[in-house]
Backbone as JSON, one array per atom type, in Angstrom:
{
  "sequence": "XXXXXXXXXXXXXXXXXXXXXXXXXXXXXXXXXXXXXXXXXXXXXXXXXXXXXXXXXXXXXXXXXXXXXXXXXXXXXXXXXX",
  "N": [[-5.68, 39.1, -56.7], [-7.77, 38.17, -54.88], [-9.71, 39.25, -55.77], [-10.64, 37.64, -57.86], [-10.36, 34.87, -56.76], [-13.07, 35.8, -55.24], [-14.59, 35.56, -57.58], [-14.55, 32.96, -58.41], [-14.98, 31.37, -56.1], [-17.9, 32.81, -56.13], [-18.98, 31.92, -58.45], [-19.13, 29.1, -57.98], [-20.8, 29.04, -55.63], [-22.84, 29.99, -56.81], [-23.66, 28.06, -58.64], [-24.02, 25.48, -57.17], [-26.05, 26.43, -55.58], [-28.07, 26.12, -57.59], [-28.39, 23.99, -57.98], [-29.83, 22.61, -55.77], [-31.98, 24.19, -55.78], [-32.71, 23.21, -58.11], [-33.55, 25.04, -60.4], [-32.24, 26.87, -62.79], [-29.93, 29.53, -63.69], [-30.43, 32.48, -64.28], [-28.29, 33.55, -67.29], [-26.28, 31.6, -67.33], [-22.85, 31.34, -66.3], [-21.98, 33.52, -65.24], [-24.48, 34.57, -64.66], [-24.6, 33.09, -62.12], [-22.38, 33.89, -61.05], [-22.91, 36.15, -60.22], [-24.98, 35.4, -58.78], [-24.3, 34.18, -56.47], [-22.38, 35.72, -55.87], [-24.43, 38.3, -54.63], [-26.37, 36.91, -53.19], [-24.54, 35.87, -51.51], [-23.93, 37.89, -49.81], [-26.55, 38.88, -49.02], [-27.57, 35.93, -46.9], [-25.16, 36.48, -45.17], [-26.19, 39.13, -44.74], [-28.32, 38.25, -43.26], [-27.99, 36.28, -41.23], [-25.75, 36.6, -40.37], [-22.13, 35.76, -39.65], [-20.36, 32.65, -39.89], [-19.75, 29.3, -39.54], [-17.56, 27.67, -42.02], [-15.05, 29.71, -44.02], [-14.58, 30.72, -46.99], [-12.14, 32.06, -48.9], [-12.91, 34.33, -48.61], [-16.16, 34.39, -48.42], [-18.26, 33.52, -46.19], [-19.42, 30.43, -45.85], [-21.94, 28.74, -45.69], [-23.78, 30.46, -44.72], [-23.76, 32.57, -47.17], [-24.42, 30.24, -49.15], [-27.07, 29.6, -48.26], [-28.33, 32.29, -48.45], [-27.8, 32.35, -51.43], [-29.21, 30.23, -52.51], [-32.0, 31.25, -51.33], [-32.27, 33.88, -53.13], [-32.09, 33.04, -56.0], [-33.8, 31.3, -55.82], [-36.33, 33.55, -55.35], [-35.73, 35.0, -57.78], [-36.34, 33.44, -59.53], [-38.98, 32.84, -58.8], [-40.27, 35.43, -59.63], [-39.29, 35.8, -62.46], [-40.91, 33.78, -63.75], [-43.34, 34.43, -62.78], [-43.36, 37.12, -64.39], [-43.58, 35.68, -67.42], [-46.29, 34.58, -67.63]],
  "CA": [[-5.94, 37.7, -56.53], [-8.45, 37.92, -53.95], [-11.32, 39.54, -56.94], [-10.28, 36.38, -58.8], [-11.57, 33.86, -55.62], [-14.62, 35.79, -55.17], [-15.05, 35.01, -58.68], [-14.43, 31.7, -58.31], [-16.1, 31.18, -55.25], [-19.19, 33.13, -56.27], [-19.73, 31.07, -59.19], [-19.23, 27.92, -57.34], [-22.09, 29.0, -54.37], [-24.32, 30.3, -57.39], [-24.31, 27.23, -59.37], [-24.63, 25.08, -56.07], [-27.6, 27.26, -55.14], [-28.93, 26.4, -58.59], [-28.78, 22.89, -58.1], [-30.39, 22.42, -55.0], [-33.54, 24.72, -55.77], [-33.65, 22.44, -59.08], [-33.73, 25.85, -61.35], [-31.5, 27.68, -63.61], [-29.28, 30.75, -63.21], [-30.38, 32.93, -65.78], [-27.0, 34.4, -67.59], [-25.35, 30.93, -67.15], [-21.82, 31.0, -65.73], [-21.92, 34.93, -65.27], [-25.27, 34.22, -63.61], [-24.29, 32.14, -61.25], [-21.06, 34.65, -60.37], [-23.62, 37.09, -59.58], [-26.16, 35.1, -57.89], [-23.47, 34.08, -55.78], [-22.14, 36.86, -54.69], [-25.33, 38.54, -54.42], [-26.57, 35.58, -52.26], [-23.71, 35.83, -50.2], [-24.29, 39.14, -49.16], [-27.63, 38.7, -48.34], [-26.91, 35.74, -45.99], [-24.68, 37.23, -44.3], [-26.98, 39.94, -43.44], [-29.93, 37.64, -42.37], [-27.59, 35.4, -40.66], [-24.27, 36.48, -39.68], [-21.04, 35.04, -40.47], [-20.48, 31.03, -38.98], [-19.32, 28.32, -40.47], [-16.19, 27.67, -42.65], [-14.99, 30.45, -44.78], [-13.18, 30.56, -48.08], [-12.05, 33.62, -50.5], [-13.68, 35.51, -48.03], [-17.38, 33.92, -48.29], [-18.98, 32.38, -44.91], [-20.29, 29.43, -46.94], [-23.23, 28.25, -44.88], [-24.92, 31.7, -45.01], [-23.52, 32.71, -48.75], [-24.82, 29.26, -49.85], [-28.63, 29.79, -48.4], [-28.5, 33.42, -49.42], [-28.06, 32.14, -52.74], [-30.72, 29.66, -52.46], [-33.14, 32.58, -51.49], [-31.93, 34.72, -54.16], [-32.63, 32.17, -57.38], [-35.88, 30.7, -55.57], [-37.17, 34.74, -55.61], [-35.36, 35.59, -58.78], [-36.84, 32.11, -60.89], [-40.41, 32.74, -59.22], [-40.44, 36.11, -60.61], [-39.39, 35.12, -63.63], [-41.87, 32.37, -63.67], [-44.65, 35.45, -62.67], [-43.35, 37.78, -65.89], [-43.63, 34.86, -68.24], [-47.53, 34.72, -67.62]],
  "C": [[-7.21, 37.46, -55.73], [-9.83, 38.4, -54.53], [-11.56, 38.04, -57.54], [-11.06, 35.07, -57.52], [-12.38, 34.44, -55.43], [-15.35, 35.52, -56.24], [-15.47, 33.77, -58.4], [-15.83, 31.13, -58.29], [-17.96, 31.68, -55.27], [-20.03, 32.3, -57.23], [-20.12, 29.5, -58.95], [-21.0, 27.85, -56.28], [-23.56, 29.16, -55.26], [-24.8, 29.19, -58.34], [-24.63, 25.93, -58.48], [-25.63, 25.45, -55.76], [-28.52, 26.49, -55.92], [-29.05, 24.86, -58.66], [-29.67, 22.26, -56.85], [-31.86, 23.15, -54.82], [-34.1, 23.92, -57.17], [-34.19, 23.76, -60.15], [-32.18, 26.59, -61.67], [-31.32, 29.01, -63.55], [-29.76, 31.26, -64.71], [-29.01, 33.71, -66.42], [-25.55, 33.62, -67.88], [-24.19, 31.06, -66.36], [-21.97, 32.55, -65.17], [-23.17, 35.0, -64.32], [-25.35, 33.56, -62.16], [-23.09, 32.83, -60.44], [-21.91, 35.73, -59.43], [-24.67, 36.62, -58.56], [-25.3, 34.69, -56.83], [-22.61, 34.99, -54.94], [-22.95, 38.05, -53.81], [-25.73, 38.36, -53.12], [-25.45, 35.87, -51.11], [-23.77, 36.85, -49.12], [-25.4, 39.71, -48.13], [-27.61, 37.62, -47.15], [-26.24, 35.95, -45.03], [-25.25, 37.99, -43.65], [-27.83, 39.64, -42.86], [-29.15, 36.86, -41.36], [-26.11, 35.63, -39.93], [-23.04, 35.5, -39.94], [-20.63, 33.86, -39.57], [-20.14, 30.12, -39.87], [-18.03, 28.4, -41.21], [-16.06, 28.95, -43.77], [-13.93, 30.33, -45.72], [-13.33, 31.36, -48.95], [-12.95, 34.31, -49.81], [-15.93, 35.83, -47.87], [-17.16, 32.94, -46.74], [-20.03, 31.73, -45.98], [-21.63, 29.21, -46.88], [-24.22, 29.17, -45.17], [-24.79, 32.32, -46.4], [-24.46, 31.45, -49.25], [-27.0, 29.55, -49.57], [-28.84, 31.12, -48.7], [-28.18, 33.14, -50.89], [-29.35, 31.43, -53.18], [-31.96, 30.76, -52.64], [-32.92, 33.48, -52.75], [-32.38, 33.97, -55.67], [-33.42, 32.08, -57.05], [-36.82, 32.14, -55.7], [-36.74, 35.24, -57.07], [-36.67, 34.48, -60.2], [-38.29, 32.53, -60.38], [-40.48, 33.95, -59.91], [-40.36, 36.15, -62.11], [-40.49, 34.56, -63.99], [-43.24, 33.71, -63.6], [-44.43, 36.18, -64.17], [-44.08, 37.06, -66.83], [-45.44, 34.93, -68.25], [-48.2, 35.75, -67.94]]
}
């Protein structure tokens, strides 16, 4: 049960992420599981764990480690494409 909420929850923080940088998860829903848990991971290690936690994500720092994670994933992207 507790793979199943990081699911969830990962896809929740990665398609939140993806609306607040104003770009697109590439992979869609599956994208967004990964950028999310990804993201969370990272957070955590720039920031330490604070804030409310649920399914085992510290939100606050999961949520801007996702942020960072799409905003470097989409500019690369964005660099390939050229």
């Amino acid at each position: 049960m507790a793979f199943l909420w990081s699911l969830i929850i990962g896809g929740i923080l990665g398609w939140f992420a993806s609306l607040i940088i104003g770009k697109d998860v590439p992979g869609g829903v599956i994208g967004n599981i990964i950028a999310g848990i990804i993201g969370s991971w990272i957070g955590t290690s720039l920031l330490g764990k604070f804030g409310p936690v649920i399914g085992g994500f510290s939100i606050v720092p999961a949520l801007i480690g996702s942020v960072i994670l799409i905003f470097i994933v989409s500019f690369l992207l964005r660099m390939m494409k050229k």
